[in-house]
PDB file of N, CA, C, O and CB in Angstrom:
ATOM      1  N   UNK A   1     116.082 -79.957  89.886  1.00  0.00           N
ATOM      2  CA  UNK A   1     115.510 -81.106  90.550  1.00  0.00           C
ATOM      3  C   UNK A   1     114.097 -81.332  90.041  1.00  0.00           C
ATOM      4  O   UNK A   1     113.390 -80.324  90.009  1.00  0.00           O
ATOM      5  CB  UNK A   1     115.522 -80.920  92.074  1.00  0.00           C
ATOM      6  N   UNK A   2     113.437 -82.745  89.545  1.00  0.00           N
ATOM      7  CA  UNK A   2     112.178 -82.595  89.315  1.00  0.00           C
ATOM      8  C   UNK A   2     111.683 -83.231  90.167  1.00  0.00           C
ATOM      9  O   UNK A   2     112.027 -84.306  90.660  1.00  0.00           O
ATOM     10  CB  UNK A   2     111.741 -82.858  88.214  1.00  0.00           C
ATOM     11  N   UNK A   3     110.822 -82.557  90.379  1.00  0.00           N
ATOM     12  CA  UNK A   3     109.637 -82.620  91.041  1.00  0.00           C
ATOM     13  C   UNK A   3     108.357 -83.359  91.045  1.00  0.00           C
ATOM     14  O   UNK A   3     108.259 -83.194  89.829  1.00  0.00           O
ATOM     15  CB  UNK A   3     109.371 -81.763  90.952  1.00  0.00           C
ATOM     16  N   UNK A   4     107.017 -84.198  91.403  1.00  0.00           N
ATOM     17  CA  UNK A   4     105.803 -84.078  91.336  1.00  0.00           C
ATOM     18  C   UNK A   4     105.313 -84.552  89.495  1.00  0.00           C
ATOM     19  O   UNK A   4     104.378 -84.075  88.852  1.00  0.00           O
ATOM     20  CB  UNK A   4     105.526 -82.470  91.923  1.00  0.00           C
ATOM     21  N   UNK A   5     106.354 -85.654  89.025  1.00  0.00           N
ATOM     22  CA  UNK A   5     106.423 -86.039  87.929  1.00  0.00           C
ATOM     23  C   UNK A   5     105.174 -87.257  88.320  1.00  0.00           C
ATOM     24  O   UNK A   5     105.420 -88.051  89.227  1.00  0.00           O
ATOM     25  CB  UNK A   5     108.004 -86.382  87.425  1.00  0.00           C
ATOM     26  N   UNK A   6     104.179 -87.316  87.763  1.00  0.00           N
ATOM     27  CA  UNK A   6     103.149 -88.445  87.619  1.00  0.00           C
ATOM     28  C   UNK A   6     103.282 -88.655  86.215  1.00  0.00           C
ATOM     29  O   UNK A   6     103.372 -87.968  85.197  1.00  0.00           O
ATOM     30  CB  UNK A   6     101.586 -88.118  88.083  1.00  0.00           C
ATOM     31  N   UNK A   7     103.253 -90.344  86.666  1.00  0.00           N
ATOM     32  CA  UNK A   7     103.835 -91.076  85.358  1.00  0.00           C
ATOM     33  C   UNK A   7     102.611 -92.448  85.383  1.00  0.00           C
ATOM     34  O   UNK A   7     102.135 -93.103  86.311  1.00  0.00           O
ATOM     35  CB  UNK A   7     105.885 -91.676  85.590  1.00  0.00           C
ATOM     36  N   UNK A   8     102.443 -92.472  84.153  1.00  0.00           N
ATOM     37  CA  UNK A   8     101.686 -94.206  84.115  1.00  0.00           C
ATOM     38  C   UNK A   8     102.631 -95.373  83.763  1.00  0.00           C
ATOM     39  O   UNK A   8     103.516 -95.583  82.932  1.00  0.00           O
ATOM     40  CB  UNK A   8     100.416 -94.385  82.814  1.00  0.00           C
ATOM     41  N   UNK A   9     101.860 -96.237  85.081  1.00  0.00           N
ATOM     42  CA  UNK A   9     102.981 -97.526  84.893  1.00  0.00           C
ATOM     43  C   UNK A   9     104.982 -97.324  85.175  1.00  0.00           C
ATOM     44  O   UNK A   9     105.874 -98.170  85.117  1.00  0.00           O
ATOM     45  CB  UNK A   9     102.726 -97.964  82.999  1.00  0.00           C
ATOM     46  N   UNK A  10     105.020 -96.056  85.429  1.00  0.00           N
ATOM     47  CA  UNK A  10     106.409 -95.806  85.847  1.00  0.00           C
ATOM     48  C   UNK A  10     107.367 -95.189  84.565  1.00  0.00           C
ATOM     49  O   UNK A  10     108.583 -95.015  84.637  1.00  0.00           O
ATOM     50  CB  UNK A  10     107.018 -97.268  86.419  1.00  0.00           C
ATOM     51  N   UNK A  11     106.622 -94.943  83.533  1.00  0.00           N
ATOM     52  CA  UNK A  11     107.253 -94.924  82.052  1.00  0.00           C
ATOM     53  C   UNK A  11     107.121 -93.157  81.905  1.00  0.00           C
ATOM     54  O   UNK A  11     106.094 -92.511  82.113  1.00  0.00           O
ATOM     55  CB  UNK A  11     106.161 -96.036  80.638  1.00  0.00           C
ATOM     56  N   UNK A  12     108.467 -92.608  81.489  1.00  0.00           N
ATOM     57  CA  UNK A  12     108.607 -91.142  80.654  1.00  0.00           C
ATOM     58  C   UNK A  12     108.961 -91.515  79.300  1.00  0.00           C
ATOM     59  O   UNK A  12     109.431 -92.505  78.739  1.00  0.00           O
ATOM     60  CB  UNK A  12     109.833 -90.045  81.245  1.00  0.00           C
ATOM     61  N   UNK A  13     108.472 -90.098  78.913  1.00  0.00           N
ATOM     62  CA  UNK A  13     108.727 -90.127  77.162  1.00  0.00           C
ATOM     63  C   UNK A  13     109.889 -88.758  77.194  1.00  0.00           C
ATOM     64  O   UNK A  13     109.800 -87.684  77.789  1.00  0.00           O
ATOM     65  CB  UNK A  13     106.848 -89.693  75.927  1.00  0.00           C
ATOM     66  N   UNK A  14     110.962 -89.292  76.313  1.00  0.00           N
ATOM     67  CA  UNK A  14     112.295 -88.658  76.305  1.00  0.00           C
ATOM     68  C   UNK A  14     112.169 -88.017  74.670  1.00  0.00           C
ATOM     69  O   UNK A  14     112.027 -88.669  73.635  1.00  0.00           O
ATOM     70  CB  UNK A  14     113.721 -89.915  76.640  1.00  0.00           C
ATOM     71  N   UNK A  15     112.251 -86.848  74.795  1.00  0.00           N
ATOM     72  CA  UNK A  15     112.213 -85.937  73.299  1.00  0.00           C
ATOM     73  C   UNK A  15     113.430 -85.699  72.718  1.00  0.00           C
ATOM     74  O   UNK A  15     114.381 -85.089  73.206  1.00  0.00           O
ATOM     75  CB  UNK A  15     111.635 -84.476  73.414  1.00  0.00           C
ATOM     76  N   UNK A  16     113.355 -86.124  71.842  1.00  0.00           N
ATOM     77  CA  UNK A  16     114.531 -86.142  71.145  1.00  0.00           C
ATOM     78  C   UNK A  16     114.291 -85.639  69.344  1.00  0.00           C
ATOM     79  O   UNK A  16     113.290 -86.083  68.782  1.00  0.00           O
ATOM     80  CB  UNK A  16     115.106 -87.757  71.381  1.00  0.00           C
ATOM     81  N   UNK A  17     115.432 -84.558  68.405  1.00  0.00           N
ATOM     82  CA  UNK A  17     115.307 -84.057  67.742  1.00  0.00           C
ATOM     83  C   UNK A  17     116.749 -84.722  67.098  1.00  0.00           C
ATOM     84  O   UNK A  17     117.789 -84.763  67.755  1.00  0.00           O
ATOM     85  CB  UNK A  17     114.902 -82.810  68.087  1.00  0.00           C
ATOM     86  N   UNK A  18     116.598 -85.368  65.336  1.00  0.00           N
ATOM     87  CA  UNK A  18     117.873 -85.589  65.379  1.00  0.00           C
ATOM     88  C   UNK A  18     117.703 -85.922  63.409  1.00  0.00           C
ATOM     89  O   UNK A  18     116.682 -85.722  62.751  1.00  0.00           O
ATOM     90  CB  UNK A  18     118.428 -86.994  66.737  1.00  0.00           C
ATOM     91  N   UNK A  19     118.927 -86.412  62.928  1.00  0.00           N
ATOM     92  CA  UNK A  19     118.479 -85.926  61.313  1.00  0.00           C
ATOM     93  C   UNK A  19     117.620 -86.901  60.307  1.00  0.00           C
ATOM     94  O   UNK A  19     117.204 -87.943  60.813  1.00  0.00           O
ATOM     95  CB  UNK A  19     119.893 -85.668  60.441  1.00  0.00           C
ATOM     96  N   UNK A  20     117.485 -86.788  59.679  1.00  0.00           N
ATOM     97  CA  UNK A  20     116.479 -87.426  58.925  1.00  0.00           C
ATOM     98  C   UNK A  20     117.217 -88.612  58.680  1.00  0.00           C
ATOM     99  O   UNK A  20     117.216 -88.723  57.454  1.00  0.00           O
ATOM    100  CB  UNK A  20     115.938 -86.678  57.659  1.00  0.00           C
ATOM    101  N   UNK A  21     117.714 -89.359  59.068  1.00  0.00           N
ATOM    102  CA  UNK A  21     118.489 -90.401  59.354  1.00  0.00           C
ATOM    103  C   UNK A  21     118.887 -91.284  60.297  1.00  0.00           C
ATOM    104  O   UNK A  21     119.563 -92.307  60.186  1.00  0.00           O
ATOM    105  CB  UNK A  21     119.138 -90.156  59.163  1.00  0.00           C
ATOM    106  N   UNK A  22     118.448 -90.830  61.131  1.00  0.00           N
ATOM    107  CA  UNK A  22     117.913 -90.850  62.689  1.00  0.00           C
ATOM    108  C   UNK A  22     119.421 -91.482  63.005  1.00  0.00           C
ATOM    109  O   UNK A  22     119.516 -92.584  63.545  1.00  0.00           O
ATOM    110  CB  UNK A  22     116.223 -91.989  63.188  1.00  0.00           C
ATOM    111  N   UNK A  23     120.389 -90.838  62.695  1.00  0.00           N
ATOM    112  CA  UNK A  23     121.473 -91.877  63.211  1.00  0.00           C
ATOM    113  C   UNK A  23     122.211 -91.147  64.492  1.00  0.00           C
ATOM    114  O   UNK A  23     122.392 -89.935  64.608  1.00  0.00           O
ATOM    115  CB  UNK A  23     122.686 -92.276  61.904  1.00  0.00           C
ATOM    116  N   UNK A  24     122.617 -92.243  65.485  1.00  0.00           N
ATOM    117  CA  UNK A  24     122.853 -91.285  66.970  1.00  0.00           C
ATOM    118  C   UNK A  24     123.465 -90.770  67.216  1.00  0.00           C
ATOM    119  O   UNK A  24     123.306 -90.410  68.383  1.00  0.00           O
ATOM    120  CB  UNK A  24     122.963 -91.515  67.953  1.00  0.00           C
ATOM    121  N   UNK A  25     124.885 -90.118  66.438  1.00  0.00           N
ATOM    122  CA  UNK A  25     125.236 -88.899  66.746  1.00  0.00           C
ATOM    123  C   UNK A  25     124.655 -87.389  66.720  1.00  0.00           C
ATOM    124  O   UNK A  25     125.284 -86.439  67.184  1.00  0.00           O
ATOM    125  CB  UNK A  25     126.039 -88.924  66.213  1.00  0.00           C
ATOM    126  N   UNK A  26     123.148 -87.265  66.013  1.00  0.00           N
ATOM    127  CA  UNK A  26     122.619 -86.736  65.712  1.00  0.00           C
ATOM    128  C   UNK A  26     121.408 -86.432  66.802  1.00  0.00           C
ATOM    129  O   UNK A  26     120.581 -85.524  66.718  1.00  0.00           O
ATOM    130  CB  UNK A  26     122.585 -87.149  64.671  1.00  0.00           C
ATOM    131  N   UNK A  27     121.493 -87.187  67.593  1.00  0.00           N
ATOM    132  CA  UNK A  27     120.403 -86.969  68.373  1.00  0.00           C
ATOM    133  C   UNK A  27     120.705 -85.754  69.690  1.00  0.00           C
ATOM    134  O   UNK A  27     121.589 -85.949  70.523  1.00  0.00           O
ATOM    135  CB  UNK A  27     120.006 -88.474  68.914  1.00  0.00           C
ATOM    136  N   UNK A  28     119.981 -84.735  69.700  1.00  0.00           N
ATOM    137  CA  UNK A  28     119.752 -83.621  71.084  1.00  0.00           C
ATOM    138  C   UNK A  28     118.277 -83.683  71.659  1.00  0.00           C
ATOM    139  O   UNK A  28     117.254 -83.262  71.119  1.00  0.00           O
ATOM    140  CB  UNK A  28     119.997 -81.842  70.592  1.00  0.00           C
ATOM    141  N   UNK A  29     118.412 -84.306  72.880  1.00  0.00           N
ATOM    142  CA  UNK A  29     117.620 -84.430  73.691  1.00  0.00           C
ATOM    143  C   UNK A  29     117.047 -83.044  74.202  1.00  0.00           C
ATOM    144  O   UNK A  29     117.629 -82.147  74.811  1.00  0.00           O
ATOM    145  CB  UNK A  29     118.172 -85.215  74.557  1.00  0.00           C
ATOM    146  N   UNK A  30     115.683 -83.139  73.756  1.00  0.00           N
ATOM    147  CA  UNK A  30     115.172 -81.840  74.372  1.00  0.00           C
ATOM    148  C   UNK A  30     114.063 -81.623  75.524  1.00  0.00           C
ATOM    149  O   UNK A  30     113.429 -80.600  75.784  1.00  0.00           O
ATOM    150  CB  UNK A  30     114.689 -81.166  73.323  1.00  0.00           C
ATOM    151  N   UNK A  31     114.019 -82.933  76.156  1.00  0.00           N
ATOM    152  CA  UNK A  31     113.158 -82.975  77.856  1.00  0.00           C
ATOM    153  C   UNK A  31     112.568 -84.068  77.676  1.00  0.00           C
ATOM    154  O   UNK A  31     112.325 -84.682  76.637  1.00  0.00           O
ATOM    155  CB  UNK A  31     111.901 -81.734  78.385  1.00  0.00           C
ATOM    156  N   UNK A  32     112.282 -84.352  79.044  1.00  0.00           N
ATOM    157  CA  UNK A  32     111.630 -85.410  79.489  1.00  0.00           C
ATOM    158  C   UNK A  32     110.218 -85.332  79.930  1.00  0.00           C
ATOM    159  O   UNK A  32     109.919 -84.331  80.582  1.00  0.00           O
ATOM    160  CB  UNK A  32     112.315 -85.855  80.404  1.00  0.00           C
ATOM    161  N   UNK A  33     109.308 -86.199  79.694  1.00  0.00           N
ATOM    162  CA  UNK A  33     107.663 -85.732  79.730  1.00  0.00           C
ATOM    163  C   UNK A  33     107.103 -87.200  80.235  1.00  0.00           C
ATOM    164  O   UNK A  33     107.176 -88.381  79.895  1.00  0.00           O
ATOM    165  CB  UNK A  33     106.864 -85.146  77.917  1.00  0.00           C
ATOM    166  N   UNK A  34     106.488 -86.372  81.280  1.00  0.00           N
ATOM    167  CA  UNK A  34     105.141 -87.620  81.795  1.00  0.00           C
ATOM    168  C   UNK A  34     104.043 -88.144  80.959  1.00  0.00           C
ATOM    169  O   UNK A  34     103.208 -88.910  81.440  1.00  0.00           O
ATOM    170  CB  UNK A  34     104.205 -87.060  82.926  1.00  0.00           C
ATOM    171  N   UNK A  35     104.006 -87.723  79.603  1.00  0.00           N
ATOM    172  CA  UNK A  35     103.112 -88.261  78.529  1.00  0.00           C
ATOM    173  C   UNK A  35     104.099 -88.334  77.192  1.00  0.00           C
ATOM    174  O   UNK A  35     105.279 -88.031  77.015  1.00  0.00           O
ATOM    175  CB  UNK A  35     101.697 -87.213  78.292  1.00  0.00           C
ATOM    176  N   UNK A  36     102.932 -88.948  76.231  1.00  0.00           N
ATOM    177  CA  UNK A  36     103.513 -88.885  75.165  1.00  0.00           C
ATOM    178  C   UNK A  36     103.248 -87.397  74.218  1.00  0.00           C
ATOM    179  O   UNK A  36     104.019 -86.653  73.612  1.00  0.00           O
ATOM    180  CB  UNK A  36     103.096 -90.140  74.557  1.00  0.00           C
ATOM    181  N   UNK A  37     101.274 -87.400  74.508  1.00  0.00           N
ATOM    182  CA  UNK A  37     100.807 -85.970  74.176  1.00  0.00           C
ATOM    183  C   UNK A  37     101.534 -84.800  74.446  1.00  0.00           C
ATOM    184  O   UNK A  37     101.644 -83.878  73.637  1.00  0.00           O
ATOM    185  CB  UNK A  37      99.698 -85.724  74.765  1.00  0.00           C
ATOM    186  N   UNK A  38     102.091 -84.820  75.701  1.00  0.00           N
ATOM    187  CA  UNK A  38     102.859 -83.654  76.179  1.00  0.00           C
ATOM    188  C   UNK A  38     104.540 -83.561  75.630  1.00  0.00           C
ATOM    189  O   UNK A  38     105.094 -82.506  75.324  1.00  0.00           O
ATOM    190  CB  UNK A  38     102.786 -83.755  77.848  1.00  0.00           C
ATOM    191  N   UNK A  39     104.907 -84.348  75.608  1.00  0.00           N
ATOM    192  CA  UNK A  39     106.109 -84.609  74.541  1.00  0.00           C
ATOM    193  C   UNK A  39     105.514 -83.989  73.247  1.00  0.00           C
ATOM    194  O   UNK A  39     105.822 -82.799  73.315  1.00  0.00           O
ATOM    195  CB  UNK A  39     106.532 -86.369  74.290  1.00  0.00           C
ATOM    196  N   UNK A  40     104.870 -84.183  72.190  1.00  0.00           N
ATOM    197  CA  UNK A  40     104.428 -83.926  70.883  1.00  0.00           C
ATOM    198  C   UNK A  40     103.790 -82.574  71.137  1.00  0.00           C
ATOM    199  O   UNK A  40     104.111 -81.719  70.311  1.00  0.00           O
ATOM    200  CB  UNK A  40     103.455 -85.062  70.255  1.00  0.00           C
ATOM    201  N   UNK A  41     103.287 -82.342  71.716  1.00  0.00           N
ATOM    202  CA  UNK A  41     103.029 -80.419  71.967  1.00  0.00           C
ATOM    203  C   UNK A  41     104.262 -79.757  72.155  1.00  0.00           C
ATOM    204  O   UNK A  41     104.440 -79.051  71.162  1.00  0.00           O
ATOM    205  CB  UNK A  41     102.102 -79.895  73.490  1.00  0.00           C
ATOM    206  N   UNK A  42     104.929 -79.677  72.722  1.00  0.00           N
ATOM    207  CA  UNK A  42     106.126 -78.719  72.590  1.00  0.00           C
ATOM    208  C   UNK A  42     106.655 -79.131  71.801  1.00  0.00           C
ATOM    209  O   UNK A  42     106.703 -78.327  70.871  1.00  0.00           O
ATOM    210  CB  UNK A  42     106.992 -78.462  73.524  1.00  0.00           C
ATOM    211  N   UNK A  43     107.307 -80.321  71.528  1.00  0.00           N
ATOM    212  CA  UNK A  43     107.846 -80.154  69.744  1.00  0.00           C
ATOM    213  C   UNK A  43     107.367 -79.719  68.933  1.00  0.00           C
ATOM    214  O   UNK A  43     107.968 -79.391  67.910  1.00  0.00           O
ATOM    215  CB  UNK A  43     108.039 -81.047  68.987  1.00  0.00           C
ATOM    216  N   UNK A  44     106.005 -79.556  69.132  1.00  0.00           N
ATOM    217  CA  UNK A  44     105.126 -79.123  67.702  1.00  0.00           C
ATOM    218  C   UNK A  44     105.310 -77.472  68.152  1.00  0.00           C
ATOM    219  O   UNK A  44     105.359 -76.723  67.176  1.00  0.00           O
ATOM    220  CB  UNK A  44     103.038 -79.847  67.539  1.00  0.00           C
ATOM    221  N   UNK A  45     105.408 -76.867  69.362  1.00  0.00           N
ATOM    222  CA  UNK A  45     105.516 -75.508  70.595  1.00  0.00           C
ATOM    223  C   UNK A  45     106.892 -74.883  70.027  1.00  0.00           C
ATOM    224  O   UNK A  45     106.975 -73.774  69.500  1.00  0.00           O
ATOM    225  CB  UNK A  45     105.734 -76.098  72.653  1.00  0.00           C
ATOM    226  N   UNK A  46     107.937 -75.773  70.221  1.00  0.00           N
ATOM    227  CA  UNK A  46     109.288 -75.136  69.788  1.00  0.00           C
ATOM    228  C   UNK A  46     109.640 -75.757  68.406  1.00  0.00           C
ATOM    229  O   UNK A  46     110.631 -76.487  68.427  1.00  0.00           O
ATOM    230  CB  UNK A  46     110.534 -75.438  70.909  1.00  0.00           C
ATOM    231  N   UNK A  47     108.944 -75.586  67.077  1.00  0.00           N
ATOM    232  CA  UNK A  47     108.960 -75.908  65.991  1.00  0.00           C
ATOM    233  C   UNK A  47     110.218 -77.227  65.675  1.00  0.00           C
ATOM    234  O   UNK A  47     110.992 -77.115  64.724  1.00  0.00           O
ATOM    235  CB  UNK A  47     109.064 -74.585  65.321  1.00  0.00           C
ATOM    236  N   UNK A  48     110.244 -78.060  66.327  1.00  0.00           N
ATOM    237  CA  UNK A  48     111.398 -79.364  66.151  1.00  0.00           C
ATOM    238  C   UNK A  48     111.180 -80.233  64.899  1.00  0.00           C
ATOM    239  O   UNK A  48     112.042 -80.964  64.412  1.00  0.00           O
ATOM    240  CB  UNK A  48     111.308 -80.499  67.477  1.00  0.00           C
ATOM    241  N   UNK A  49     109.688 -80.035  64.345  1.00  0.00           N
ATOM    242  CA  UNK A  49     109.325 -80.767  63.539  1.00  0.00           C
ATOM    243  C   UNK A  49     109.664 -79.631  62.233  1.00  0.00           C
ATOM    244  O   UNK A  49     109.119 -78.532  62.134  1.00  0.00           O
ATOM    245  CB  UNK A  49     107.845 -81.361  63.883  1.00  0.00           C
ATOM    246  N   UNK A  50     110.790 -80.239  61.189  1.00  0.00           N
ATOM    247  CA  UNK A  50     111.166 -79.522  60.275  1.00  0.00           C
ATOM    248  C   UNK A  50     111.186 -80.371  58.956  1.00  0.00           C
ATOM    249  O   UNK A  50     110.926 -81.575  58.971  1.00  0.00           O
ATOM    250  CB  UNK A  50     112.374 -78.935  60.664  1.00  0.00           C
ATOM    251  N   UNK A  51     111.501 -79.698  57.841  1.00  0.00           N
ATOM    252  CA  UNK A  51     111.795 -80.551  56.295  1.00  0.00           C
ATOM    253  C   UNK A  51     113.221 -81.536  57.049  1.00  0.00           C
ATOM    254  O   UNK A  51     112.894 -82.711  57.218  1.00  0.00           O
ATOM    255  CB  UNK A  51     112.452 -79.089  54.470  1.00  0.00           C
ATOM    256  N   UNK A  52     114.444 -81.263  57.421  1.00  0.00           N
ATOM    257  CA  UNK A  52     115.611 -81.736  57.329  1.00  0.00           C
ATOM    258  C   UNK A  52     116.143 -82.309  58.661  1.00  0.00           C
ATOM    259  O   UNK A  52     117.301 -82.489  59.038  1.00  0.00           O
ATOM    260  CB  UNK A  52     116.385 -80.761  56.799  1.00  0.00           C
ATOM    261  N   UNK A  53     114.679 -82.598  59.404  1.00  0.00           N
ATOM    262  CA  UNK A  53     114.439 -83.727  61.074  1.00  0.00           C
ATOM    263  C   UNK A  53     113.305 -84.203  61.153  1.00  0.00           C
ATOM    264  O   UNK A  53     112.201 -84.046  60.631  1.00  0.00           O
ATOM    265  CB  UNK A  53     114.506 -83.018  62.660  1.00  0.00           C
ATOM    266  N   UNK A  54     114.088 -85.205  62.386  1.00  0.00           N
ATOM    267  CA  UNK A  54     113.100 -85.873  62.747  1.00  0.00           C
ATOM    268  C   UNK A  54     112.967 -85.940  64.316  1.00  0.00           C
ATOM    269  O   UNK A  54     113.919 -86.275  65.020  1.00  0.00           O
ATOM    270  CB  UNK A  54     113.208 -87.091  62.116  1.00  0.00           C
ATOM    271  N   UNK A  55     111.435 -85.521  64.944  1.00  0.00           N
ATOM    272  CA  UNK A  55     111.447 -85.878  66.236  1.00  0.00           C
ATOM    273  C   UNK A  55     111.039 -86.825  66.127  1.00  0.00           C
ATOM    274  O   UNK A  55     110.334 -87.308  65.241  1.00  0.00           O
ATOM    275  CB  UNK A  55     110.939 -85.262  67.120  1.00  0.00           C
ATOM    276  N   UNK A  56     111.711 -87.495  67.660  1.00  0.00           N
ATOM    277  CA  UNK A  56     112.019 -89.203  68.430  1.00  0.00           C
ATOM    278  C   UNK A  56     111.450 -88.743  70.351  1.00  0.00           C
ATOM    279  O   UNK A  56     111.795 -88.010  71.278  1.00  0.00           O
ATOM    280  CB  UNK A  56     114.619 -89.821  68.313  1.00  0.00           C
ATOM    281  N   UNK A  57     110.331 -89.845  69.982  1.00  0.00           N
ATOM    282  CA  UNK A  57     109.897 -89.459  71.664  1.00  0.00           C
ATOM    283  C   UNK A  57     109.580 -91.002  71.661  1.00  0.00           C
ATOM    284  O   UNK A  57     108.679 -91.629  71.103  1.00  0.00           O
ATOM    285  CB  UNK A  57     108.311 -88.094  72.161  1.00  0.00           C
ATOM    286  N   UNK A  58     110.645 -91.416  72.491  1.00  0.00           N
ATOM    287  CA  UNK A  58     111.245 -92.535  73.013  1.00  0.00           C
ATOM    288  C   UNK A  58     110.084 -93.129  74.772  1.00  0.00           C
ATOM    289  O   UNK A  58     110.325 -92.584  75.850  1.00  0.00           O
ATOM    290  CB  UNK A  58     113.180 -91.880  73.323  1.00  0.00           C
ATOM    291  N   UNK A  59     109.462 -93.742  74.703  1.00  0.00           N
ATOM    292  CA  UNK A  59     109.061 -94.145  75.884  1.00  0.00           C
ATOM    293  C   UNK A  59     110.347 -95.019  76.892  1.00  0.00           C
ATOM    294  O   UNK A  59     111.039 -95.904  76.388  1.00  0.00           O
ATOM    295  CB  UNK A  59     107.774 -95.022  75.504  1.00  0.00           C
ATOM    296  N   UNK A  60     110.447 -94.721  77.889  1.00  0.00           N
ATOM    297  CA  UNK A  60     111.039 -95.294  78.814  1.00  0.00           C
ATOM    298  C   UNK A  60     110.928 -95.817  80.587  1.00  0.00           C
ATOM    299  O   UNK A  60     110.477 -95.030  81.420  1.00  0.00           O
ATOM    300  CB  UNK A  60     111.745 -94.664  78.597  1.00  0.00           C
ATOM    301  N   UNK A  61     111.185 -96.579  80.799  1.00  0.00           N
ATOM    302  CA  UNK A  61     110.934 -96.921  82.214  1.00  0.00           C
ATOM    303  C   UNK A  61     111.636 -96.660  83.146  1.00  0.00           C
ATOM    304  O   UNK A  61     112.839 -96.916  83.209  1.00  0.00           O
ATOM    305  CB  UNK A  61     110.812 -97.973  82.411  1.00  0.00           C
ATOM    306  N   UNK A  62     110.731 -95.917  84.299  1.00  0.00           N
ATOM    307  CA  UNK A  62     111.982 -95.301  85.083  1.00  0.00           C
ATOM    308  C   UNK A  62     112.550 -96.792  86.514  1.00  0.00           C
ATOM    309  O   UNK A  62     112.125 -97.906  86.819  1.00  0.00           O
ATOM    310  CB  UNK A  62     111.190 -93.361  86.046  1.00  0.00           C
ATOM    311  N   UNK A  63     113.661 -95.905  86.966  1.00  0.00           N
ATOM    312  CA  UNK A  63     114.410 -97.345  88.114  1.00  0.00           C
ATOM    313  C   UNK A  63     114.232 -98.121  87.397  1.00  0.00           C
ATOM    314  O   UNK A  63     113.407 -98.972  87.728  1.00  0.00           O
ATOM    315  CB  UNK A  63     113.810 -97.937  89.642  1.00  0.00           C
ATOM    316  N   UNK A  64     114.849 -98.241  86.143  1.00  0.00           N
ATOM    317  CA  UNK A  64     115.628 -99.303  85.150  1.00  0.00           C
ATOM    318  C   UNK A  64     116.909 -99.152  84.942  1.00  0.00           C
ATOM    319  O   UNK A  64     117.344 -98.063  84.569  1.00  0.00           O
ATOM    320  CB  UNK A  64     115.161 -99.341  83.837  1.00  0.00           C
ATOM    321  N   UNK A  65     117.675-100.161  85.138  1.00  0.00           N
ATOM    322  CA  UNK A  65     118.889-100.027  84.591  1.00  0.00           C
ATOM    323  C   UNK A  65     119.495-100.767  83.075  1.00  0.00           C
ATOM    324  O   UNK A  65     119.780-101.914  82.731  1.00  0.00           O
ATOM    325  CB  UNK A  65     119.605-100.431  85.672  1.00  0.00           C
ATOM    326  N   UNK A  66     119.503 -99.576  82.501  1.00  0.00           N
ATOM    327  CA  UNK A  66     119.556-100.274  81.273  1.00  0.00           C
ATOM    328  C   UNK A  66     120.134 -99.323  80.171  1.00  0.00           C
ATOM    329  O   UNK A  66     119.858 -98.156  80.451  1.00  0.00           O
ATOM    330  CB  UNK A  66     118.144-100.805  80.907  1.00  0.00           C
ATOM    331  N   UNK A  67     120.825 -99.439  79.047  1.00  0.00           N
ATOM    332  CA  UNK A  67     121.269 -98.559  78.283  1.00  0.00           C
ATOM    333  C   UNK A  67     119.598 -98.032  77.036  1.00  0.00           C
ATOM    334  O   UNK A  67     118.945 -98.820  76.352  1.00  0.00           O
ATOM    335  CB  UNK A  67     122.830 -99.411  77.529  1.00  0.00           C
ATOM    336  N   UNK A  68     119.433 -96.856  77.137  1.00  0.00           N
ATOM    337  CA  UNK A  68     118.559 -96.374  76.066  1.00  0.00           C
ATOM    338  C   UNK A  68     118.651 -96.510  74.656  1.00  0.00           C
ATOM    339  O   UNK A  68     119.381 -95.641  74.180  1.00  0.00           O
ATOM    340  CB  UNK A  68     118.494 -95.252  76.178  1.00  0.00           C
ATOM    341  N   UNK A  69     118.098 -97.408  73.690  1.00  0.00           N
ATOM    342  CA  UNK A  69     118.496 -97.157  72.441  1.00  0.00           C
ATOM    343  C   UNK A  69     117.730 -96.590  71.498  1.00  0.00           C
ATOM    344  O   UNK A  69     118.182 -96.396  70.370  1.00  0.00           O
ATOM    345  CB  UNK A  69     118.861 -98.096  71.998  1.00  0.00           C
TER     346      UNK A  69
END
């Protein structure tokens, strides 16, 4: 359950790791973050950033209904 998520303007940034091709079967979501900074520290934290990927930190709005692309 999360918790005590403070967000600006209502928007998370969704981490995503996927191939140098960025095409979407390829994509594994690896958390959701109340910043963008904080998104890009743990990818940079759990080495996601490699020669043969690419991290994708997707801003999004929350109580939207809408498909993510």
């Amino acid at each position: 359950m999360i918790k005590n998520i403070k967000t600006v303007n209502g928007i998370l940034y969704l981490l995503y790791q996927t191939d140098v091709w960025k095409s979407k079967s390829s994509y594994v979501c690896f958390g959701i973050f109340d910043s963008f900074e904080h998104a890009n520290i743990q990818a940079k934290k759990q080495n996601l950033y490699t020669s043969g990927s690419e991290v994708v930190i997707q801003p999004v709005k929350i109580n939207q209904f809408a498909e993510v692309i």
